[in-house]
C-alpha positions in Angstrom: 19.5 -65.4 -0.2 22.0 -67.2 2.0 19.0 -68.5 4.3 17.0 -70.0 0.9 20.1 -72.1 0.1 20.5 -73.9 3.3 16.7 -74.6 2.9 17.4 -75.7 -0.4 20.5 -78.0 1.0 18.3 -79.2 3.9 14.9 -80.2 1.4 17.9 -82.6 -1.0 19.3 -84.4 1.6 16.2 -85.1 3.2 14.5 -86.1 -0.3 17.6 -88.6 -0.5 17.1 -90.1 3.0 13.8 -90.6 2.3 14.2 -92.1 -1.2 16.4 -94.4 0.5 14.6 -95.1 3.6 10.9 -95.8 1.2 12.6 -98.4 -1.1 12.9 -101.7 0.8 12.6 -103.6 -2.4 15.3 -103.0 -4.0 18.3 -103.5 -1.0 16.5 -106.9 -1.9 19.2 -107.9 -4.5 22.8 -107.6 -3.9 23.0 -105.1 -6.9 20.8 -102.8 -5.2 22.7 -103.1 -2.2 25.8 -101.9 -3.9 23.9 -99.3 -5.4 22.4 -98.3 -2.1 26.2 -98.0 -0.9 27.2 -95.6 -3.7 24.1 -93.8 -3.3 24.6 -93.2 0.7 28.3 -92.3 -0.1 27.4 -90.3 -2.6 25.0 -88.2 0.0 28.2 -88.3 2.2 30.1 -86.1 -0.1 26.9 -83.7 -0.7 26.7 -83.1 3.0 30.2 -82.5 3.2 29.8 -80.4 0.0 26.9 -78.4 1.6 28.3 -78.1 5.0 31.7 -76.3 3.3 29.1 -74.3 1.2 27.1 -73.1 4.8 30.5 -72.2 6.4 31.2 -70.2 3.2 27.8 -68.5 3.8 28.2 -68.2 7.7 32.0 -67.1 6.6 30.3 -64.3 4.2 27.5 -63.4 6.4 30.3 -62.2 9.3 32.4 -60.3 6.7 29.2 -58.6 5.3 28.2 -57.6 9.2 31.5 -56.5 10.2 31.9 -54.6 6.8 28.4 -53.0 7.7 29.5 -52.2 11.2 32.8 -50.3 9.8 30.8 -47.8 7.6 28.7 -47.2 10.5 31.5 -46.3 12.5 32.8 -44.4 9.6 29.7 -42.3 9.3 29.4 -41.9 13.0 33.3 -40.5 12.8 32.3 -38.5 9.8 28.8 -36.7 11.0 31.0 -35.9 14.1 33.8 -34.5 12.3 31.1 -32.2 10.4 29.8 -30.9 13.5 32.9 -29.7 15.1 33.9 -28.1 12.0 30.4 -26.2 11.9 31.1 -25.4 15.5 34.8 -23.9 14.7 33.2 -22.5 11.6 30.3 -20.6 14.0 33.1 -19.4 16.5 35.6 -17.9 13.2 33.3 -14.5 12.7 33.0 -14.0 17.1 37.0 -14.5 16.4 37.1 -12.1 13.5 34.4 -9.8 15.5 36.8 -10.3 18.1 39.9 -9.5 16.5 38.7 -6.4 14.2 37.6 -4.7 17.9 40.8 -4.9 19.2 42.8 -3.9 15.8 44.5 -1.1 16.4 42.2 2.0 14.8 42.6 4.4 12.0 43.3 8.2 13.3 40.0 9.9 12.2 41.0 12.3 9.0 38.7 15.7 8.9 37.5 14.3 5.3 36.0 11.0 6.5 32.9 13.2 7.7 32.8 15.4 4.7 31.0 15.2 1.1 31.4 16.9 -1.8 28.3 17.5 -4.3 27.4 19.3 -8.0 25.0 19.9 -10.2 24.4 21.8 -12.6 21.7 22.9 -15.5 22.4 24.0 -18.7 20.5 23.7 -22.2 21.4 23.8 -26.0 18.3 26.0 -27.6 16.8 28.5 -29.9 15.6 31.7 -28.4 13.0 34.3 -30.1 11.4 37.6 -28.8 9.0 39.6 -29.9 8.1 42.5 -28.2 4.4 44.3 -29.6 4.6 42.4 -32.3 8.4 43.1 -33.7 10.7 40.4 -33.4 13.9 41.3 -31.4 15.8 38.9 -31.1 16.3 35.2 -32.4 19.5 33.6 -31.1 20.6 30.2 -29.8 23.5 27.8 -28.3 25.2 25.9 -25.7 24.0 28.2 -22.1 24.7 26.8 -18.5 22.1 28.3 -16.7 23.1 27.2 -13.1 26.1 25.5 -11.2 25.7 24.6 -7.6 29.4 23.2 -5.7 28.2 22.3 -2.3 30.5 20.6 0.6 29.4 19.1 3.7 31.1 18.3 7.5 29.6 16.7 9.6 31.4 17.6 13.2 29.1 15.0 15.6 25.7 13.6 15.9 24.2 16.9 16.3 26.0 20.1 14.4 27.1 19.8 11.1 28.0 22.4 8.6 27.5 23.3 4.7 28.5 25.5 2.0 27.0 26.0 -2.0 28.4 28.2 -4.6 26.0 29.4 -7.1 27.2 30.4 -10.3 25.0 32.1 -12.6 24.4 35.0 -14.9 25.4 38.9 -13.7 22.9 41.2 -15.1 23.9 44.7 -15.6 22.1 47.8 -16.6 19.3 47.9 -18.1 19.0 44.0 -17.9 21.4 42.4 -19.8 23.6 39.9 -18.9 27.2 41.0 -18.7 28.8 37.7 -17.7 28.8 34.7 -15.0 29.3 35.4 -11.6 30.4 33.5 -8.1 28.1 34.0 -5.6 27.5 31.7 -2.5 23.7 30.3 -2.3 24.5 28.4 1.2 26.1 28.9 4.0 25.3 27.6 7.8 25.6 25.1 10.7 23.1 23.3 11.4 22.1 21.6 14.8 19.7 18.7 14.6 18.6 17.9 18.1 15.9 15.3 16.5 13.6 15.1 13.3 11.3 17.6 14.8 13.9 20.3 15.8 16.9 21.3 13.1 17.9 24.7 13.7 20.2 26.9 11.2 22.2 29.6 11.1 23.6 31.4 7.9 22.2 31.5 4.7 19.8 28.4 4.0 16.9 27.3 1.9 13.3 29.4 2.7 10.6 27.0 3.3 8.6 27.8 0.0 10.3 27.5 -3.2 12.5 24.6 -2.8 8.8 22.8 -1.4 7.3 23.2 -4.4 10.7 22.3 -6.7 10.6 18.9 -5.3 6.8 18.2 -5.7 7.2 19.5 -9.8 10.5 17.6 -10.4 11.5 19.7 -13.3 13.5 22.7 -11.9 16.2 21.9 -14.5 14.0 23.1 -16.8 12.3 26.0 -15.2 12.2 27.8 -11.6 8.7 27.0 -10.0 5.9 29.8 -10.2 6.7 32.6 -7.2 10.7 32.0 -8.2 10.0 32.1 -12.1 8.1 35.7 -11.3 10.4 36.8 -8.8 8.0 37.0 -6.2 10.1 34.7 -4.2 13.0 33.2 -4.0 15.2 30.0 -2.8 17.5 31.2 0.2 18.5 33.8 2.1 20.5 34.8 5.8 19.3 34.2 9.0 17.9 31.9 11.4 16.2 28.7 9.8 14.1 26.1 12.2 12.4 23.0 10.6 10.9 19.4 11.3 8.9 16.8 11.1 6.3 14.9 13.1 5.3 11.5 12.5 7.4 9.7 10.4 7.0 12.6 7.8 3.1 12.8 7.5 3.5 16.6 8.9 6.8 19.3 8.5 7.6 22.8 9.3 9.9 25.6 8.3 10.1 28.8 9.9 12.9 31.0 8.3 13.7 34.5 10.3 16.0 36.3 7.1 17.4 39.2 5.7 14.3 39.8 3.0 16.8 40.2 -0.1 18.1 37.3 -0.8 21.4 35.2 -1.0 22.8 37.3 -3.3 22.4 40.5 -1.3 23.0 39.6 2.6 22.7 43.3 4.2 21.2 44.8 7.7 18.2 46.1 7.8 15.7 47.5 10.9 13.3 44.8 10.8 13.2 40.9 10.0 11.4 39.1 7.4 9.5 36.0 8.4 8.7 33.3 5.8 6.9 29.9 7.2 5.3 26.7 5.8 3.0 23.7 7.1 3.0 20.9 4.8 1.2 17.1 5.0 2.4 13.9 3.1 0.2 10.8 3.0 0.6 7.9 0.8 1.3 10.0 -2.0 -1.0 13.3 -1.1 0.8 16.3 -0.5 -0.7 19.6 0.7 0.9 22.7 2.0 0.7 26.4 3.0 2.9 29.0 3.4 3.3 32.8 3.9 5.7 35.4 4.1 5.8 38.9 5.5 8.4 41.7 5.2 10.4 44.3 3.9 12.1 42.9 1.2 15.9 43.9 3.0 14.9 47.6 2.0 14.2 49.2 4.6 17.8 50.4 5.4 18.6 53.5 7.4 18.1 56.1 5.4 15.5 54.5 3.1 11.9 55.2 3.2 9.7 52.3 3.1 5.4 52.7 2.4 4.7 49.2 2.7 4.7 45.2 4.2 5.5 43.0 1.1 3.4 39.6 1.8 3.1 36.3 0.1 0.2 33.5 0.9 1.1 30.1 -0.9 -0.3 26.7 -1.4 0.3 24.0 -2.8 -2.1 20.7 -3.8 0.1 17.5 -5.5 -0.5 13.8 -6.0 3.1 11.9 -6.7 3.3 8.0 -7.4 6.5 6.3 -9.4 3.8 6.1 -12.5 3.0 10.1 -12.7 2.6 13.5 -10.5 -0.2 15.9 -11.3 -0.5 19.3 -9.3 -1.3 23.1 -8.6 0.3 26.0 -7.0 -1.3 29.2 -6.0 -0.3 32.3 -4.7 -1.2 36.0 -3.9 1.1 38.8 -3.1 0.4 42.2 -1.6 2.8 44.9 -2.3 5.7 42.7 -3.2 6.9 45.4 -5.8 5.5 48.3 -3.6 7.5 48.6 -0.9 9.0 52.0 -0.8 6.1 52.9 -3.3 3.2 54.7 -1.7 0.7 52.9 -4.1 -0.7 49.6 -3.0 -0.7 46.9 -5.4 -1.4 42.9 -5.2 -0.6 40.1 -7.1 -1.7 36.7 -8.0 -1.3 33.4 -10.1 -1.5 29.3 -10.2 0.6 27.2 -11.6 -0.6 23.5 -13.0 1.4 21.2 -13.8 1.7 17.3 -14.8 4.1 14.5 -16.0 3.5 10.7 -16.7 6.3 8.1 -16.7 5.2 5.7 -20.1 8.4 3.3 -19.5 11.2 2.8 -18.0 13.3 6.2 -17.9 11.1 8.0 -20.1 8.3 10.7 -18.8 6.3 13.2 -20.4 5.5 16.7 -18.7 3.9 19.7 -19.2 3.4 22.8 -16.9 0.7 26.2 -17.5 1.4 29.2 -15.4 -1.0 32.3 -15.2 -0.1 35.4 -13.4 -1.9 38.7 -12.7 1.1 40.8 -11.9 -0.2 44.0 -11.0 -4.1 42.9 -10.3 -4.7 46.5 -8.8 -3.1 49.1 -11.0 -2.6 47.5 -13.8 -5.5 44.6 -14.3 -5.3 44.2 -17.7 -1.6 43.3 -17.5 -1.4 39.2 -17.5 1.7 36.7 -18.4 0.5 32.8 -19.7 3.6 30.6 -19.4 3.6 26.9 -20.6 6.5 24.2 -21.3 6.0 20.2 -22.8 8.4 18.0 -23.0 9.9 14.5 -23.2 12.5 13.3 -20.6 15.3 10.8 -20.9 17.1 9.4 -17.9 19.8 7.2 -18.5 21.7 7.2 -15.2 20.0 7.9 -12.2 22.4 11.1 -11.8 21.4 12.3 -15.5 18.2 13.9 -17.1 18.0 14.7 -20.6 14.8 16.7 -22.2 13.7 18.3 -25.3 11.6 21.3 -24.1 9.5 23.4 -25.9 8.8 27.0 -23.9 6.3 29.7 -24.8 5.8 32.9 -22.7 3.2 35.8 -23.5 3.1 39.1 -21.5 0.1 41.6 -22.4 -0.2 45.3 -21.1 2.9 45.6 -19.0 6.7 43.9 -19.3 7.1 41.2 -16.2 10.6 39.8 -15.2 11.1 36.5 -15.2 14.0 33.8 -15.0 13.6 34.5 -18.4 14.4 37.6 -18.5 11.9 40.9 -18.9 9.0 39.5 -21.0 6.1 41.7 -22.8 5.3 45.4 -23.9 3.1 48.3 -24.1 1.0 45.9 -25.8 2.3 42.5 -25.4 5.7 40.6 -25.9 6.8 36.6 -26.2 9.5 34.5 -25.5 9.7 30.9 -27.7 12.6 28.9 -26.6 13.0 25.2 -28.2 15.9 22.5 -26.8 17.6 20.5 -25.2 17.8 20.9 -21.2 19.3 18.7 -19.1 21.0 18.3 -15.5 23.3 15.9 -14.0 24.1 15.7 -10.0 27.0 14.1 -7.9 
């Protein structure tokens, strides 16, 4: 701009020169000479006029450059000032990294390796029996079926300890139940050397049951099929070794045990053995599992006729959407032991459930059972529960449950209690079941 007005300046006082330089003619006259005076003092003051106006420019021009040059500077000093504080700002968490290491520590306390867990079942429902075709009983309420209280210490990287209390019904004579009772489920320590070797000593979970309780989900609602039957059960005493190969595509569990359960730790002369090899694949899961023993009868004294035995396995496909599955069994004189008649049992178990939305599944479960396929092969149990789920909190399951069991030609116990008859018996059961954990 400042360049096009000097150009500007320049072009008028040369278009004046030349005006008076081209007219000869009329300095003729003495008139004209005057005006030729005026006119070149008149081009005197616009010089002097346009050489204050350049200096003015020029004057501008510096200011404007110098100006220019300061916020340079300015930025320059600023940028710089922004990187040492990034610097400082990069050294303050080494300082605080620094500073936390050499605080003084905390004395370890004996709980800061040490958790304490619940959980419990219970179920508000309507309960009717019929037993060869007279109803005896039709009753309801508020029941807690189970309450587990477990705590764990860890002491180091590899041993750790654990006891569960169990409280559940006391059955007395003749079957009833008389009351709740106190009884402790687990109890060992436990040396993990690595994910393939975890050894345990005390009273534990056996390999089978608590398998196929996490591939069906829904133990809150009913014990899986060998449990439900009592041909099996969740724990005993002894020596438990498990692990895993491969990121959990393959596990073990062999269990060396008392043979009668958590609730009844007791020598005996021999050892039962219960083991299981199971596979997980995207979803897949297959196992097998067996079990051999006496049962924790044969005592000294007592006269035992038989090895009770157990084959298992186990078929399940599990996404977050649903979980579809089968069980199967077959037991050889599980109820036979100091008996000396030999008797086998089997039965499957299928079951299914289906997530619609959000917190919300749907389930259902059919279990058939053979009881006493050799002496008795007319005598057969069909068990089946549906449902509908509600999770609100991840910690909370709600369920309205519909049960029916049928025994024909014999009377079977179950979690249930004894169902059948000399001809047949049925248990209905219709509620609410539900579980929360902590």
């Amino acid at each position: 701009m400042h360049i096009d007005i000097r150009l500007l300046v320049g072009a008028s006082i040369g278009a004046l020169a030349f005006t008076n330089a081209t007219s000869p003619a009329l300095a003729a006259t003495p008139r004209t000479a005057q005006n030729g005076a005026a006119s070149a003092r008149e081009i005197d003051a616009l010089r002097a006029e346009l050489e204050a106006l350049r200096a003015r420019l020029d004057a501008q021009d510096a200011a404007q450059r110098a100006t220019q040059a300061q916020a340079a500077e300015a930025a320059s000093q600023a940028a710089a000032a922004q990187a040492q504080v990034a610097e400082q700002a990069k050294a303050v968490p080494e300082q605080v990294k620094t500073a936390m290491e050499n605080a003084p520590k905390p004395k370890p306390q004996w709980y800061d390796d040490t958790v304490i867990s619940g959980r419990m079942y219970f179920n508000v429902s309507t309960v009717t029996r019929e037993v060869n075709g007279v109803k005896t009983e039709k009753d309801g309420g508020f029941l807690i079926k189970r309450f587990y209280l477990g705590v764990d210490h860890k002491f180091n990287d590899i041993f750790s300890g654990n006891i569960t209390t169990d409280i559940d019904s006391v059955v007395g004579t003749g079957g009833s139940t008389i009351g709740k009772g106190l009884y402790v489920k687990k109890a060992y320590l436990q040396a993990k050397f690595n994910k393939a070797l975890v050894v345990r000593l005390g009273a534990s979970d056996l390999p089978w049951v608590p398998y196929a309780e996490s591939l069906y989900g829904y133990r809150h609602i009913e014990n899986t099929l060998a449990d439900r039957t009592k041909f099996g059960t969740s724990a005993d005493w002894g020596v438990h070794v498990s692990g895993q190969f491969a990121d959990g595509l393959v596990s073990y569990q062999v269990s060396a045990v008392d043979g009668a359960g958590y609730r009844d730790p007791k020598f005996t002369k021999t050892i039962d053995v219960e083991g299981r090899v199971s596979l997980a694949y995207k979803g897949f899961n297959a196992g097998i599992g067996g079990y051999t023993g006496k049962l924790g009868k044969d005592q000294q004294g007592a006269i035992t006729y038989h090895s009770a035995s157990r084959l298992n396995a186990l078929l399940a496909y599990k996404t977050k959407l649903f979980t579809i599955g089968g069980e199967y069994f077959q037991a050889k004189n599980w109820t036979q032991v100091t008996s000396p008649v030999a008797d086998k049992a089997i039965g499957y178990s299928l079951f299914a459930s289906v997530n619609p939305m959000d917190k919300v599944s749907v389930f259902g479960r059919y279990d058939w059972v053979k009881p006493r396929k050799d002496t008795v092969n007319s005598f057969k149990d069909r068990y089946f529960n549906v449902g509908i789920q509600y999770s609100p909190a991840k910690i909370v399951d709600l369920a309205l449950v519909y049960k029916r069991d049928k025994a024909v030609n014999g009377i079977l116990s179950t979690s249930n209690g004894n169902i059948g008859g000399s001809i047949d018996g049925t248990y209905d059961e219709f509620g609410l079941f539900a579980q929360f954990r902590f």
